[in-house]
C-alpha positions in Angstrom: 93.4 129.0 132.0 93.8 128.6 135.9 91.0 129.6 137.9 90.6 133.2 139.2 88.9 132.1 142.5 91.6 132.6 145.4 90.4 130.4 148.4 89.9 131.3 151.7 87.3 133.9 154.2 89.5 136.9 153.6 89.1 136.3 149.7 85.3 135.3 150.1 84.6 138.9 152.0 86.5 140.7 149.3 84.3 139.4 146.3 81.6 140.3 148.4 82.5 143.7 148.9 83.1 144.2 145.7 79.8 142.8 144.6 77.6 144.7 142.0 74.0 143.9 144.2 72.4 147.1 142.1 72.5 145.7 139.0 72.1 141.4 139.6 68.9 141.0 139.0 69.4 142.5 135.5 72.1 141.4 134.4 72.8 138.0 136.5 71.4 135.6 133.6 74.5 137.1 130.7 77.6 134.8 130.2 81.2 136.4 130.0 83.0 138.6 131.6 79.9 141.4 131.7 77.8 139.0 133.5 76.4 140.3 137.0 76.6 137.0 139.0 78.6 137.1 142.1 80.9 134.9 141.9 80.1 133.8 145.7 79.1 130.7 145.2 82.5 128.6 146.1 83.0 130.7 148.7 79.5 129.9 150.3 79.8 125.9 149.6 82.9 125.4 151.3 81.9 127.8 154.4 84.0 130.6 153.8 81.1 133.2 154.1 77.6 132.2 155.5 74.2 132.6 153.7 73.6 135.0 156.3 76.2 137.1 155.7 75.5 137.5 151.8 71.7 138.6 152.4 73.1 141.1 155.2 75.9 142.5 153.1 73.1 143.4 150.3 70.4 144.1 152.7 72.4 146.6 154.1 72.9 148.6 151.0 69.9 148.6 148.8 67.3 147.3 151.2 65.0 144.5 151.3 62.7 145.6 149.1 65.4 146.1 146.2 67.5 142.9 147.4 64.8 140.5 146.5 66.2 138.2 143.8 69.5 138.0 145.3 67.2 136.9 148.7 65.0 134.4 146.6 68.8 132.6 145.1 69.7 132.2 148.7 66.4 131.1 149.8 66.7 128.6 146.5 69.9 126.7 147.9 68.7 127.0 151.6 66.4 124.9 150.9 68.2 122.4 148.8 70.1 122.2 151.5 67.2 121.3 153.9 66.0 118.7 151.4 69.2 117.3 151.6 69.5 117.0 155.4 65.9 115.6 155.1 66.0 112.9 152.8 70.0 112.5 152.3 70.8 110.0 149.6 67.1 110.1 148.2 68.3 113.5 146.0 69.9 111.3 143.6 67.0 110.0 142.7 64.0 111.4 140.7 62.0 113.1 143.3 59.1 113.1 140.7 58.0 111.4 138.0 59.4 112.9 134.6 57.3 115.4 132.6 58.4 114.5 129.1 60.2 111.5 128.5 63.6 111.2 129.0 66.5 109.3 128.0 68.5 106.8 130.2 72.1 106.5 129.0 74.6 106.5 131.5 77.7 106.7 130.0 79.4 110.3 129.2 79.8 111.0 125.3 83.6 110.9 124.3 83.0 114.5 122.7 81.6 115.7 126.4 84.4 114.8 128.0 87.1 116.2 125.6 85.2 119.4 125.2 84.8 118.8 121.6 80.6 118.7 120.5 81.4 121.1 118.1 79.0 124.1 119.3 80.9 126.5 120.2 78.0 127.4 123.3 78.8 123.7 124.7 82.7 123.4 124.2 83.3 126.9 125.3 81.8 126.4 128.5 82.7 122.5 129.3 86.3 124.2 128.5 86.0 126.4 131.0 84.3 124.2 133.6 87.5 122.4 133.0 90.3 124.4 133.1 88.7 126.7 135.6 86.2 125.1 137.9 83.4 127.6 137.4 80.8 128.1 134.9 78.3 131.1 134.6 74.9 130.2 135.7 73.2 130.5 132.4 75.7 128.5 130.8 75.4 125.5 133.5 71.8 125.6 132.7 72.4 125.7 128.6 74.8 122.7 128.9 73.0 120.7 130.9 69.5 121.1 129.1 71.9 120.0 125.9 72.8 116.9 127.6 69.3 115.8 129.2 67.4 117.0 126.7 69.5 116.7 123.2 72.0 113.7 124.0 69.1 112.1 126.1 72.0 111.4 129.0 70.4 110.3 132.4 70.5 113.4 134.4 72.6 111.7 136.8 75.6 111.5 134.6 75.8 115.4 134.1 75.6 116.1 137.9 78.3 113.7 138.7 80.5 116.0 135.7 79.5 119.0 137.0 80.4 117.9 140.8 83.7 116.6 140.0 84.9 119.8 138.4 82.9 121.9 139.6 84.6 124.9 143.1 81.0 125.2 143.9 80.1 121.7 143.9 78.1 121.4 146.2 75.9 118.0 146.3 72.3 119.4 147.2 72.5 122.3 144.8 74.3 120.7 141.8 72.0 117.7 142.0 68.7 119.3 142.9 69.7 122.0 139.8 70.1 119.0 137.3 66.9 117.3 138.1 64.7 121.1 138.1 66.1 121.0 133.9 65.2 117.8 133.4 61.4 118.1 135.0 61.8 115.4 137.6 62.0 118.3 140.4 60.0 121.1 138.8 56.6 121.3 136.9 58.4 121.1 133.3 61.5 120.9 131.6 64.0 123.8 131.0 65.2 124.3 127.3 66.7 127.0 124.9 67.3 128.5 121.5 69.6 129.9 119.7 68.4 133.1 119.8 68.6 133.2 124.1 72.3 132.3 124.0 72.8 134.9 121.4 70.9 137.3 123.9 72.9 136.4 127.0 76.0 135.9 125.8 76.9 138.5 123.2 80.1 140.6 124.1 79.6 144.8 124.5 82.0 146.0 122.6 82.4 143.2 120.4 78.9 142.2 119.7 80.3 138.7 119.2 78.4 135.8 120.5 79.4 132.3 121.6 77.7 131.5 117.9 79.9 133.5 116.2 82.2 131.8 114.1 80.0 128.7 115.6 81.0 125.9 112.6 77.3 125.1 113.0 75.7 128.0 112.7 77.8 128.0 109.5 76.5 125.5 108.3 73.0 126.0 109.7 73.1 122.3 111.4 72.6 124.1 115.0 70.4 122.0 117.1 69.3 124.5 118.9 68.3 127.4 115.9 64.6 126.9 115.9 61.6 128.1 118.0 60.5 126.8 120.9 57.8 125.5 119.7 59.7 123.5 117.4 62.5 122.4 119.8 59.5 121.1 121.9 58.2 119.1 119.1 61.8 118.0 117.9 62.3 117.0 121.9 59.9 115.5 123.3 57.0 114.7 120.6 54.6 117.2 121.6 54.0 120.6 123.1 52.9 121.7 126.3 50.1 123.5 126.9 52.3 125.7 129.4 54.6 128.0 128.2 58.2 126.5 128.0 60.7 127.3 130.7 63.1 129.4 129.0 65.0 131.0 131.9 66.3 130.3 135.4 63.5 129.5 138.1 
């Protein structure tokens, strides 16, 4: 399908006019079309509407004090862009050492590239990263934990996919984004379950899920339908004594 996104600063005002700010922090982590995210994101990276003028424009009408996620995702790729400025280059590599091992291969899977895994939660959303140069936050984070984590690709390999397709591409915050899920910029890694894309992406009216009609959930061969305390095992050989990170930052 061709993307929605219609460039330019009079189009970049618009979506954020017509921004839901009440309801983000609730409902920003779902995937599909009742998802609260903004949708402002290409419009910031390419300079169509500043950072100053998306915390105003919310500011305005609920008030600081009720604006403070959207502030703290701001303040997030603010200073990823700082970093950036600061140490350039030195982004795309780890910025720490790795808190569980990780895997090395540097060459994108066949089945990535064409979309065609066979989960449903992975080609569903590299199909629309595709064909329409955006992908809901939750579902960059699911896809990208499945490639570091699961398909032990260097982390590297997914950033350069998701910057090549990706309207909001912007180096600082894809790459910076990529190494907070693998643990090489954060304190541990991010993974999933079944049961939390389930949660966030299962349709109103239709109840339907991206595992619905999943041909592995079928056939219960879903990498991902365990606890966490299993996937941590299964992943990495141990557990942490920390909690797992589940969701966004």
């Amino acid at each position: 399908m061709p993307s929605s996104f219609v460039g330019g600063r009079r189009a970049g005002l618009k979506q954020l006019r017509v921004f839901n700010a009440q309801s983000y922090a609730t409902t920003r982590n779902a995937v599909g079309e009742h998802s609260g995210v903004s949708k402002l994101s290409p419009y910031i990276r390419h300079g169509c509407i500043t950072l100053t003028e998306a915390r105003a424009h919310v500011v305005a009408q609920l008030g600081a004090g009720h604006s403070v996620k959207w502030i703290q995702e701001l303040a997030w790729r603010q200073f990823w862009q700082l970093l950036y400025a600061r140490d350039g280059e030195k982004i795309y590599e780890n910025y720490e050492e790795a808190k569980v091992p990780l895997g090395h291969d540097s060459s994108l899977p066949r089945d990535i590239a064409d979309a065609r895994t066979g989960l449903h939660c992975m080609d569903r959303s590299l199909e629309q990263l595709y064909t329409t140069g955006y992908l809901y936050n939750h579902a960059r984070m699911w896809v990208a934990s499945y490639l570091i984590h699961h398909r032990k690709l260097d982390w590297r390999v997914g950033a350069r996919l998701f910057h090549t397709f990706l309207l909001d591409g912007d180096p600082a915050s894809n790459t910076l984004s990529w190494q907070w899920i693998a643990s090489t910029f954060s304190s541990k890694p991010y993974f999933f379950n079944r049961e939390n894309v389930e949660k966030f992406s299962r349709e109103r009216v239709s109840g339907e899920t991206l595992c619905t009609g999943c041909p592995a959930a079928k056939t219960k061969s879903c990498p991902f339908d365990a606890s966490y305390e299993a996937l941590e095992t299964r992943l990495f050989g141990t557990q942490q004594r920390r909690e797992p990170r589940r969701y966004q930052r």
